[in-house]
LUMMAR-193901 format. One line per field, with one value per residue: x, y, z of N, C-alpha, C in turn. Coordinates in nm, 2 decimals, decimal comma. Example, Ala and Ser with C-alpha at 12.3 -4.5 7.8 and 13.67 -1.06 7.14 Angstrom:
2
n.X	(1,32 | 1,28)
n.Y	(-0,57 | -0,22)
n.Z	(0,78 | 0,71)
ca.X	(1,23 | 1,37)
ca.Y	(-0,45 | -0,11)
ca.Z	(0,78 | 0,71)
c.X	(1,32 | 1,29)
c.Y	(-0,33 | 0,00)
c.Z	(0,78 | 0,79)
This chain:
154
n.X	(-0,69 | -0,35 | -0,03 | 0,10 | -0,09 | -0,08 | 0,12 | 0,10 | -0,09 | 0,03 | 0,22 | 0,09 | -0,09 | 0,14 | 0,18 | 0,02 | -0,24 | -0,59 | -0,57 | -0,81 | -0,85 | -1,02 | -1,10 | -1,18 | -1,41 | -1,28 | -1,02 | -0,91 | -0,73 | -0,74 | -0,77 | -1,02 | -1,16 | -1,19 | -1,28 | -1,54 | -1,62 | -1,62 | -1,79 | -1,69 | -1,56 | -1,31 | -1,13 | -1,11 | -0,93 | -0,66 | -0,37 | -0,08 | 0,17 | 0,50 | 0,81 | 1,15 | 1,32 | 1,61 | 1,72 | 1,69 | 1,43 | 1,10 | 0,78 | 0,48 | 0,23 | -0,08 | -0,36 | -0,62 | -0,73 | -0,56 | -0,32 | 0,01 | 0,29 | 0,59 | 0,80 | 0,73 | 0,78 | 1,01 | 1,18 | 1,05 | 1,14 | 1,44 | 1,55 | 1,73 | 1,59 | 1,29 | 1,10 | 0,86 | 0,83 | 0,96 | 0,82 | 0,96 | 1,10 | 0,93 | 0,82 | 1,08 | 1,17 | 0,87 | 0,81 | 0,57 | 0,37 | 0,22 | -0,08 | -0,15 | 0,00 | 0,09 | 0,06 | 0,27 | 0,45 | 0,69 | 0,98 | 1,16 | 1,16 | 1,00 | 1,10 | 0,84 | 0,60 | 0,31 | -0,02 | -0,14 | -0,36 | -0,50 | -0,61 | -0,84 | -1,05 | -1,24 | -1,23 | -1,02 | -0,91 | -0,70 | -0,48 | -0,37 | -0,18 | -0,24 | -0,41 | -0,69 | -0,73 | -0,81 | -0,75 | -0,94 | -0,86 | -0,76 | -0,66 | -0,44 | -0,37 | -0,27 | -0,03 | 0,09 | 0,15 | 0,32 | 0,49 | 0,52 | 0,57 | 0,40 | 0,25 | 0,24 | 0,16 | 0,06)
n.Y	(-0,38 | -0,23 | -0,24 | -0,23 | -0,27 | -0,56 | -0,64 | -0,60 | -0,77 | -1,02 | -1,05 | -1,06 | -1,36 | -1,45 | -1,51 | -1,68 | -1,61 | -1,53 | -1,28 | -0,99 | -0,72 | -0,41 | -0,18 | 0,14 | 0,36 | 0,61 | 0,82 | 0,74 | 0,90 | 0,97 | 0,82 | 0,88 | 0,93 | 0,68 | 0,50 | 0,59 | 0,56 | 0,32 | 0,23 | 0,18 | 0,15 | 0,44 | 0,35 | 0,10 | 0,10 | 0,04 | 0,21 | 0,27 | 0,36 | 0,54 | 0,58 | 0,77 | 0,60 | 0,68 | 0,67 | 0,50 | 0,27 | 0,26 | 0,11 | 0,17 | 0,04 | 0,15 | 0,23 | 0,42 | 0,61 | 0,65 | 0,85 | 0,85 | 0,84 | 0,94 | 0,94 | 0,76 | 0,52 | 0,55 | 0,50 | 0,22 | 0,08 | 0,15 | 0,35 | 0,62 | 0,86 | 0,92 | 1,03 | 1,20 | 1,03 | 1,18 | 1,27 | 1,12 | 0,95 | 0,79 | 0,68 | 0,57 | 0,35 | 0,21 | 0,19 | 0,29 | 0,56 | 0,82 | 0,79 | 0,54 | 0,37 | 0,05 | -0,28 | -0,46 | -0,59 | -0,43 | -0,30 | -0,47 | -0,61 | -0,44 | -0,26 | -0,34 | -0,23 | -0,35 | -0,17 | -0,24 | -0,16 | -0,23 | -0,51 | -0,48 | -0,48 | -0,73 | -0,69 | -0,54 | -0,28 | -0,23 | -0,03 | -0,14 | -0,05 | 0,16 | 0,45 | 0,44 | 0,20 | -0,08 | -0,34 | -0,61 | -0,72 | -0,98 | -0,91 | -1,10 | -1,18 | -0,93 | -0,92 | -1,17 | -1,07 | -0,87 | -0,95 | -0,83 | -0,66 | -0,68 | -0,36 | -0,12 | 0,21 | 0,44)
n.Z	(-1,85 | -1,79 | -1,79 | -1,59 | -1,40 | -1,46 | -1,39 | -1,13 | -1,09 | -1,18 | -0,93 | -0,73 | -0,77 | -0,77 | -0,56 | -0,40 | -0,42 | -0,53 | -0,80 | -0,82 | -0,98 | -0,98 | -1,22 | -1,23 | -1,27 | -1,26 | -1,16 | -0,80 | -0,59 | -0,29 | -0,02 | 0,11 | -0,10 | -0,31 | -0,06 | -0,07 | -0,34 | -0,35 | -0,08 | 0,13 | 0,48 | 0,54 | 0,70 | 0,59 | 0,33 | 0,29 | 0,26 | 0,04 | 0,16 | 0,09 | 0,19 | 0,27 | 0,46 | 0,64 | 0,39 | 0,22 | 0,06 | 0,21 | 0,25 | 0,37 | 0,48 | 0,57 | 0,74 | 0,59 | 0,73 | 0,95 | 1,02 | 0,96 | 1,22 | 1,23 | 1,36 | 1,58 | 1,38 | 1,33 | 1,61 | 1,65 | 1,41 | 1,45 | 1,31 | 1,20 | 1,09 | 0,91 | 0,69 | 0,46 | 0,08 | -0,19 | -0,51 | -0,69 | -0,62 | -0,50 | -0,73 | -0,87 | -0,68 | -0,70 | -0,93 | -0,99 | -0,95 | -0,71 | -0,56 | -0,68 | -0,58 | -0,58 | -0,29 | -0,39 | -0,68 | -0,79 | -0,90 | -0,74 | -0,43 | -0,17 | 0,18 | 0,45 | 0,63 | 0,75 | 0,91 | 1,20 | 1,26 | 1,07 | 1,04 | 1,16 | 1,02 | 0,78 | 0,52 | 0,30 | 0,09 | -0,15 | -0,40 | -0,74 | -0,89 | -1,02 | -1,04 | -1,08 | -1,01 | -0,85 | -0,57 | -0,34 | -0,02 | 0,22 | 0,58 | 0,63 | 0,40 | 0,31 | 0,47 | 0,38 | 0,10 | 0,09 | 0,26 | 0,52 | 0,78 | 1,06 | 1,27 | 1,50 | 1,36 | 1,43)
ca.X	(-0,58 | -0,28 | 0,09 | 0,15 | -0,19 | -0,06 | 0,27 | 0,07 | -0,21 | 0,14 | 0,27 | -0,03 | -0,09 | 0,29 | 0,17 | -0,09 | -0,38 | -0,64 | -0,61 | -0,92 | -0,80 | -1,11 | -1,08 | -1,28 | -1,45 | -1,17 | -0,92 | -0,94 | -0,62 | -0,74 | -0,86 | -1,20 | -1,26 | -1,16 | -1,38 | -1,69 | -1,62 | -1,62 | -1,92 | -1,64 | -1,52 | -1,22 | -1,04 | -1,10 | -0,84 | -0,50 | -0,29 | 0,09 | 0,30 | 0,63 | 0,88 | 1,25 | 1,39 | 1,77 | 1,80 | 1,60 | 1,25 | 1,01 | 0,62 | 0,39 | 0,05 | -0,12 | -0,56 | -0,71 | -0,79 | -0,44 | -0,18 | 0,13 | 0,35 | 0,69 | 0,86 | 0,72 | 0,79 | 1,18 | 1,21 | 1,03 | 1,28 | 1,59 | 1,63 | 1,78 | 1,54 | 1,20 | 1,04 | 0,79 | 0,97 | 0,94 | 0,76 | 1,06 | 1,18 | 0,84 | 0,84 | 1,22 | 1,14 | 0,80 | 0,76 | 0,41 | 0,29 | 0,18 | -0,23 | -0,18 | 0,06 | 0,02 | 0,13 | 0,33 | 0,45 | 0,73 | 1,12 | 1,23 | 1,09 | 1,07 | 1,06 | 0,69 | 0,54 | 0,17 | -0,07 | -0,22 | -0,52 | -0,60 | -0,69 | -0,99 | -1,14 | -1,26 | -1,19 | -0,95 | -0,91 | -0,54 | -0,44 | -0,36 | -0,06 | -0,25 | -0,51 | -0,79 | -0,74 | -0,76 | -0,82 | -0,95 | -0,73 | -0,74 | -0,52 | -0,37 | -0,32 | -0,18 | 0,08 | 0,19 | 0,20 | 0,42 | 0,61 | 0,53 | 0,57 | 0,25 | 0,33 | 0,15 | 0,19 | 0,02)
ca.Y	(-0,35 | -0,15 | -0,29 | -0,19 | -0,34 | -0,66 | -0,67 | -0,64 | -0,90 | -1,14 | -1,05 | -1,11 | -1,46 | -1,54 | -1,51 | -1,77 | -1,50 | -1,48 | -1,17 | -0,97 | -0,60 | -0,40 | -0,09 | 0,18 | 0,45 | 0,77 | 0,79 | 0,72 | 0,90 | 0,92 | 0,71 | 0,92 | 0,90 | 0,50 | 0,44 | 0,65 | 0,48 | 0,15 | 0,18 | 0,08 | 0,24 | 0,51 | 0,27 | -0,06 | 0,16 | 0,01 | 0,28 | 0,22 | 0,51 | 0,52 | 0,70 | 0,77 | 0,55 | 0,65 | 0,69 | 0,35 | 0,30 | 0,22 | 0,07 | 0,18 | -0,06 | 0,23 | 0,25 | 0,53 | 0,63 | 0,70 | 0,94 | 0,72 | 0,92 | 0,89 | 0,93 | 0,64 | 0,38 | 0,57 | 0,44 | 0,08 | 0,04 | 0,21 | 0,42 | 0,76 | 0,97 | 0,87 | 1,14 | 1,17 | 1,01 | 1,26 | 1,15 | 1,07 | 0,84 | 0,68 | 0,60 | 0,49 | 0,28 | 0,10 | 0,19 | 0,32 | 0,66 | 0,81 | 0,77 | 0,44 | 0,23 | -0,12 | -0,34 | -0,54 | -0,54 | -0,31 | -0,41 | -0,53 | -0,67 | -0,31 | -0,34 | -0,29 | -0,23 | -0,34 | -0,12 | -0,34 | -0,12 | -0,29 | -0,63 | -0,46 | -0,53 | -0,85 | -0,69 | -0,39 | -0,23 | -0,16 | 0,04 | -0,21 | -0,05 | 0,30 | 0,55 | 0,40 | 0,04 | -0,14 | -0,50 | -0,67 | -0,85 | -0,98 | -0,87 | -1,19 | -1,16 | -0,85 | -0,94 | -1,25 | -1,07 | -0,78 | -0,97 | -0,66 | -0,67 | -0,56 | -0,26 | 0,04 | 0,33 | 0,59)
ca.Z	(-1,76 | -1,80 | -1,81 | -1,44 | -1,37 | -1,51 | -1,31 | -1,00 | -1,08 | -1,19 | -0,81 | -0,66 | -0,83 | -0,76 | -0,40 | -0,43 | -0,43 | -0,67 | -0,84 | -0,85 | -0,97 | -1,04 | -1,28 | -1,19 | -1,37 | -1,23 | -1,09 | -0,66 | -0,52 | -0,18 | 0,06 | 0,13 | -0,28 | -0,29 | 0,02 | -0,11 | -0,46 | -0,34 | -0,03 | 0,21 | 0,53 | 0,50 | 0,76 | 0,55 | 0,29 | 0,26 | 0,15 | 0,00 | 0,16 | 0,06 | 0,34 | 0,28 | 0,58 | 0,63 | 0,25 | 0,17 | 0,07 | 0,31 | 0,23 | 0,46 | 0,43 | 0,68 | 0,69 | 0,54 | 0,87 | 1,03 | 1,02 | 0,99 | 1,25 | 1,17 | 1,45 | 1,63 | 1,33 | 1,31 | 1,71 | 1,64 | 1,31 | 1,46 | 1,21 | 1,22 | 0,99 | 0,81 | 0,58 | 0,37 | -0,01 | -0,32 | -0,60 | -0,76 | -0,52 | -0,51 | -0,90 | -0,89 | -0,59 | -0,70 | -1,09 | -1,03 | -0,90 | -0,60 | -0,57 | -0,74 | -0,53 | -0,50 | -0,20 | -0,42 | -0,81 | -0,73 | -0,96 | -0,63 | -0,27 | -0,08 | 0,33 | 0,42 | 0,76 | 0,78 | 0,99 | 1,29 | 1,25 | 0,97 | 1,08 | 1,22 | 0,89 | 0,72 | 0,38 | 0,28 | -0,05 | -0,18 | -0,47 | -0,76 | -0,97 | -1,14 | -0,97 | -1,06 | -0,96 | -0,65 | -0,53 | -0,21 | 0,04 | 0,37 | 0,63 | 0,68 | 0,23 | 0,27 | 0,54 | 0,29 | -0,08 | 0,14 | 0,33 | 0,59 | 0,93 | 1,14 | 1,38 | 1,53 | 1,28 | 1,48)
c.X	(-0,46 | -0,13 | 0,12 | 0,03 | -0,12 | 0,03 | 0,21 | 0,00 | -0,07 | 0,18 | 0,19 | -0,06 | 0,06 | 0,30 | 0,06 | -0,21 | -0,42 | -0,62 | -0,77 | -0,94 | -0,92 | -1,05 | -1,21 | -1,29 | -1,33 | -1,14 | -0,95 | -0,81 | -0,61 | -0,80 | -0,97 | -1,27 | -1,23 | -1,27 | -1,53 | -1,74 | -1,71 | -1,75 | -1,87 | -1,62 | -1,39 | -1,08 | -0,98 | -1,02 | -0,72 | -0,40 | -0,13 | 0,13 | 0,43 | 0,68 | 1,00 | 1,32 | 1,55 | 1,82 | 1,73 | 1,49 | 1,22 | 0,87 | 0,55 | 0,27 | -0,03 | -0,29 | -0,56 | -0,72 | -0,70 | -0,35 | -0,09 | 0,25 | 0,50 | 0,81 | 0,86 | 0,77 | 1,01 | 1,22 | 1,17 | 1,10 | 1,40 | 1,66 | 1,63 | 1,67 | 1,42 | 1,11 | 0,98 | 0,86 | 0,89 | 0,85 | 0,83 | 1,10 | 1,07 | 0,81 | 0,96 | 1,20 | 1,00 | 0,77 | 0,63 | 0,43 | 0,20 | 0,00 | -0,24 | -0,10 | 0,05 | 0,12 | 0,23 | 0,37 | 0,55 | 0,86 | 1,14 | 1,18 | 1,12 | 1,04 | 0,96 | 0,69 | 0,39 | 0,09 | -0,12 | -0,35 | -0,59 | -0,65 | -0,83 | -1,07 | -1,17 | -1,19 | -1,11 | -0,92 | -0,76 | -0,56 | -0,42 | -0,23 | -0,09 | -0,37 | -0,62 | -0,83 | -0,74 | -0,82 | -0,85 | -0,86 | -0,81 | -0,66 | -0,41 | -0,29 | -0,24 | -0,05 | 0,18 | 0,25 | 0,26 | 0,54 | 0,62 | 0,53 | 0,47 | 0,33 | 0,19 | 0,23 | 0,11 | 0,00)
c.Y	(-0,30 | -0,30 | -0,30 | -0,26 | -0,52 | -0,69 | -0,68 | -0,76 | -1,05 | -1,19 | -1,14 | -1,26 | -1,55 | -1,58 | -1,60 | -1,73 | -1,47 | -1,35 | -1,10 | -0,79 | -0,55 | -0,27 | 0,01 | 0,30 | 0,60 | 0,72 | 0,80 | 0,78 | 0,95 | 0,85 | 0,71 | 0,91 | 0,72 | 0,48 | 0,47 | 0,61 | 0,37 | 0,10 | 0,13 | 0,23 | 0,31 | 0,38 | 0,19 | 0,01 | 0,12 | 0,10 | 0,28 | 0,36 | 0,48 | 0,66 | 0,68 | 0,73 | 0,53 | 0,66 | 0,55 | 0,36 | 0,23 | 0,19 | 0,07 | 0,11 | 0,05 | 0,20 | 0,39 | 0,61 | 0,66 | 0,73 | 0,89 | 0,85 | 0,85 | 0,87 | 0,79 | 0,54 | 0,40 | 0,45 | 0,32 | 0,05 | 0,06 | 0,22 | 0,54 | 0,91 | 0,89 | 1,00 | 1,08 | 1,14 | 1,10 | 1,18 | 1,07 | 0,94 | 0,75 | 0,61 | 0,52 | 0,34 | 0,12 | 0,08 | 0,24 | 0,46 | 0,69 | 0,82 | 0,64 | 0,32 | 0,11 | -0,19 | -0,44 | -0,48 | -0,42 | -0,40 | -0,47 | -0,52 | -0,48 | -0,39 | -0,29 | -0,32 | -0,22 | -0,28 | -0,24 | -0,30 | -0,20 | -0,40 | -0,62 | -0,49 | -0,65 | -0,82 | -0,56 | -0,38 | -0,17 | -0,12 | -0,11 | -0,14 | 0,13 | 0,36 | 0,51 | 0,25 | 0,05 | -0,30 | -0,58 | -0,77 | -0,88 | -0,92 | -0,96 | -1,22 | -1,07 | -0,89 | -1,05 | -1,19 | -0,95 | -0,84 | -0,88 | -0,75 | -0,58 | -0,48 | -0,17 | 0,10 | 0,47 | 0,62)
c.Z	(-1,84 | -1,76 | -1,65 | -1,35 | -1,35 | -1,44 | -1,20 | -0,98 | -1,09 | -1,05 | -0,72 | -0,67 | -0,80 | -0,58 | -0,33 | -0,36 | -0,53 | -0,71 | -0,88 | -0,83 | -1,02 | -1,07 | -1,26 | -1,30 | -1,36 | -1,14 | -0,91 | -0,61 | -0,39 | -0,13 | 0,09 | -0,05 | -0,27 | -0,21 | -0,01 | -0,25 | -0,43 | -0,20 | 0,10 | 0,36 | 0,50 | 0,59 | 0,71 | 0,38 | 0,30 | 0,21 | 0,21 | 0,05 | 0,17 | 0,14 | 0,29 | 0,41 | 0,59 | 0,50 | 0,15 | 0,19 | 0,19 | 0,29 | 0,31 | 0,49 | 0,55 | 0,63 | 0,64 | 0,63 | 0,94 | 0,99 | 1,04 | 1,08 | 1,25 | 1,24 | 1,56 | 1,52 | 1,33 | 1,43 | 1,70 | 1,54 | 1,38 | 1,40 | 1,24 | 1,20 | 0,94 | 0,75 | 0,47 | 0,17 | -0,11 | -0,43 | -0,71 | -0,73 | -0,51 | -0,62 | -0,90 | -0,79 | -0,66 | -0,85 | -1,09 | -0,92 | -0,80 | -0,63 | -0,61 | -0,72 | -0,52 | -0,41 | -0,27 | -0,60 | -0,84 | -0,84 | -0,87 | -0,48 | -0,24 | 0,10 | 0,36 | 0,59 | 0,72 | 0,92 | 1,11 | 1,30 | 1,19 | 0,97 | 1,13 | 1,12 | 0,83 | 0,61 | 0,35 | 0,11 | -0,07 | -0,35 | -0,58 | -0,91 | -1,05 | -1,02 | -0,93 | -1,09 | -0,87 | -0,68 | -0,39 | -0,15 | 0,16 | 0,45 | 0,64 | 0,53 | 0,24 | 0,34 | 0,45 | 0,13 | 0,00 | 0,20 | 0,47 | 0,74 | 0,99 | 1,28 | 1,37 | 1,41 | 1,32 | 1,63)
């Protein structure tokens, strides 16, 4: 594992959840390569999207499987604006790079909205700090090492 690896497996662990980051052979930076990696469905996919909300990050936890529309989460936040964030703004924000988000392991708490899709799953697969990591959660894990608030997102 990698340095950024290591900061998420710490997060994770500070959130009293085993860590269990698995390192894969290439890199996974979508949710159809991750899910055909790993044998899983595209839904059972966790992916970190980071949105410019009002000028502040935003953590998306969305499935694999749905188009986070942005307009609906602007009117359930009541926020002005949400757009897709640069890649700039997603490194400054979590320290890690897009394809390789992790729901946690970030310098500082971001605000996270968890999909409600995703409970449809027993097991979901999130990113774990670099491209070609990820680690299993629950949904009920992801909602505590985020801190996220579950919402529609599409």
């Amino acid at each position: 594992m990698n340095e950024r690896n290591e900061t998420v497996a710490r997060a994770v662990a500070a959130a009293g959840i085993e860590p269990a980051i698995r390192i894969l052979d290439a890199d996974v930076k979508t949710a159809a390569a991750a899910a055909q990696r790993l044998g899983c469905e595209v839904g059972a996919i966790a992916n970190s999207l980071v949105f410019d909300c009002d000028g502040e990050p935003l953590l998306v936890m969305a499935s694999g499987a749905a188009r986070v529309d942005t307009d609906l989460l602007a009117k359930q936040l009541d926020a002005q604006r949400i757009s897709r964030a640069t890649p700039q703004f997603v490194k400054a924000a979590t320290g890690q790079v897009i394809g390789g988000v992790a729901p946690t392991g970030h310098p500082s708490p971001l605000r996270t909205v968890v999909d409600e899709s995703l409970r449809d799953y027993p097991l979901l697969w999130a990113a774990a700090g670099t491209p070609d990591s990820v680690m299993p959660l629950t949904y009920d894990q992801l909602l505590t090492l985020t801190g996220g608030r579950p919402m529609r997102v599409r």
